[in-house]
C-alpha positions, -999 to 999 in steps of 0.1 A, spaced: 65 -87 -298 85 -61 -281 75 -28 -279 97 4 -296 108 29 -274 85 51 -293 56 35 -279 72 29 -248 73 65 -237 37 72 -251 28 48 -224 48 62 -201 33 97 -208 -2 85 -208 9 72 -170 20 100 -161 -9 121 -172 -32 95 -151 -7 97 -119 -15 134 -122 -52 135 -127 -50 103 -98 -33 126 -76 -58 157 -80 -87 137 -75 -70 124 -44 -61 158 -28 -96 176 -41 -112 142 -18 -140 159 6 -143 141 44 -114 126 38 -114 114 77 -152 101 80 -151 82 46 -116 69 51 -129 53 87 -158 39 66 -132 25 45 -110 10 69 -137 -8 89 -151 -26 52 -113 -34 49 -114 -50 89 -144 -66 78 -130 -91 54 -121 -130 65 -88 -130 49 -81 -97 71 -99 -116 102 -76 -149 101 -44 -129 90 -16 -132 120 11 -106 103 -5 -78 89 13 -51 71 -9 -14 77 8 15 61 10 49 80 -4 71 56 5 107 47 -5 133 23 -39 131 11 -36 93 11 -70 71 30 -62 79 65 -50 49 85 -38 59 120 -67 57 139 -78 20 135 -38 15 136 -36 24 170 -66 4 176 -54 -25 165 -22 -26 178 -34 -22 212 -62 -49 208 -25 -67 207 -44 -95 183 -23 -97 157 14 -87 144 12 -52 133 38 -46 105 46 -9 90 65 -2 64 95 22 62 112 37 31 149 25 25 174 10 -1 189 -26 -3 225 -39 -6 228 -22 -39 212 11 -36 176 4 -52 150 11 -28 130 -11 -7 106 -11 17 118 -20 53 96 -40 75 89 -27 112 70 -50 140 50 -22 156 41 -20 190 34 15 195 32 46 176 56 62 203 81 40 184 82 60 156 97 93 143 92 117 112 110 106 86 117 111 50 87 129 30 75 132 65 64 96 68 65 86 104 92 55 103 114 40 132 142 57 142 178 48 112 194 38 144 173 10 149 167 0 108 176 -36 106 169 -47 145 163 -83 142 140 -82 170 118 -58 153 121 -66 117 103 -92 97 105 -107 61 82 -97 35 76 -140 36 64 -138 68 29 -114 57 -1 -128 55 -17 -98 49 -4 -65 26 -26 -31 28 -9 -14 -6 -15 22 -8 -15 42 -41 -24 65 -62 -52 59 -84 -64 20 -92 -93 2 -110 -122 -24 -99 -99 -53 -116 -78 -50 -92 -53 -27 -108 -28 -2 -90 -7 26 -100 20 38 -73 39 67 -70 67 50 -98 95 47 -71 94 9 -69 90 4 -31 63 -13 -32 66 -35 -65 98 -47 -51 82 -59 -15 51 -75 -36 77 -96 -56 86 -116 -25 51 -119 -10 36 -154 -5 11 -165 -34 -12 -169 0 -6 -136 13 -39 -115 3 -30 -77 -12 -55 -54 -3 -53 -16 -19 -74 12 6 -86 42 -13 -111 69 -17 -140 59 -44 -129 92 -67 -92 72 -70 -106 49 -92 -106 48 -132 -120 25 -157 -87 7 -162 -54 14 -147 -23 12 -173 1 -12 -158 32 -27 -173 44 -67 -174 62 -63 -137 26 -48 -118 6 -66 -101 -31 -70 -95 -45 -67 -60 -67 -94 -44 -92 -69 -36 -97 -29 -38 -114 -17 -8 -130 19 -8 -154 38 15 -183 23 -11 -173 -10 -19 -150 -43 -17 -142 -53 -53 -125 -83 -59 -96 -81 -77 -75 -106 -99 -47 -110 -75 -15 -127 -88 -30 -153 -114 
């Protein structure tokens, strides 16, 4: 049974309170450079991550897990296809997330909310850009999640939208801090569950796209 649009905005208030509390808990995050290497090196660890070819790693920004160490790393290990993502909008306005094949961090250039992206010039280079098909591997970042696997974003879409055309193969993998995670994230019919969570603590296993 549908829901009224009564209870749909009590839903979307409760969200929205979470995103908040998510968001605090994120920025108030002590060591946020030591844990998040601890993090990133359980996320490394995994064989799905080990036998991947096209890997997407987010650049992160703000208080999110910090990523650009073990980026540059890898990238320069030269072992796999190093994918970042990019803010932008599709044919009819809605926004998407671009897809850059990055070869080093010298490519890239401040961009919006100060997320280091490649330069607009060079958005849509089919040398350098890849379908979301092609991933065998997604690190989703995020605001606050669960041990079930479930994420809440920052309610812009980017990443909903890229998840949608994923392989059922490719494995989703959300990085975080252990204080981002609740009980039980809402989500709503279009969100989907991550294959695993990864924190500085743990690997939980997720229930992926069942």
């Amino acid at each position: 049974m549908a829901l009224s649009q009564e209870e749909l905005d009590a839903i979307m208030e409760r969200k929205g309170k979470m995103r908040r509390e998510a968001y605090d808990r994120r920025n108030a995050q002590e060591n946020k450079d030591e844990i998040s290497h601890q993090a990133v090196a359980k996320l490394m660890e995994l064989e799905e991550y080990q036998n991947a070819h096209v890997i997407m790693w987010y650049i992160d920004c703000r208080s999110e897990t910090r990523t650009k160490p073990e980026l540059l790393e890898e990238v320069a290990r030269g072992e796999k296809k190093v994918i970042v993502p990019y803010c932008t909008v599709d044919e009819r306005g809605e926004n998407k997330l671009g897809l850059w094949h990055m070869e080093s961090l010298e490519e890239m250039v401040v961009g919006k909310w100060n997320i280091l992206e490649p330069p607009k010039e060079m958005w849509g280079n089919p040398e350098k850009e890849v379908e979301p098909e092609e991933l065998d591997f997604v690190m989703v970042p995020g605001v606050g999640f669960d041990r079930d696997g479930g994420r809440m974003g920052n309610g812009q879409g980017y990443y909903d939208r890229l998840l949608e055309r994923a392989r059922p193969d490719c494995t989703l993998v959300s990085l975080c801090y252990e204080s981002q995670l609740f009980d039980e994230i809402l989500v709503a019919p279009h969100d989907v569950y991550m294959d695993y969570v990864v924190t500085e603590a743990s690997v939980y296993k997720g229930r992926g796209r069942d």
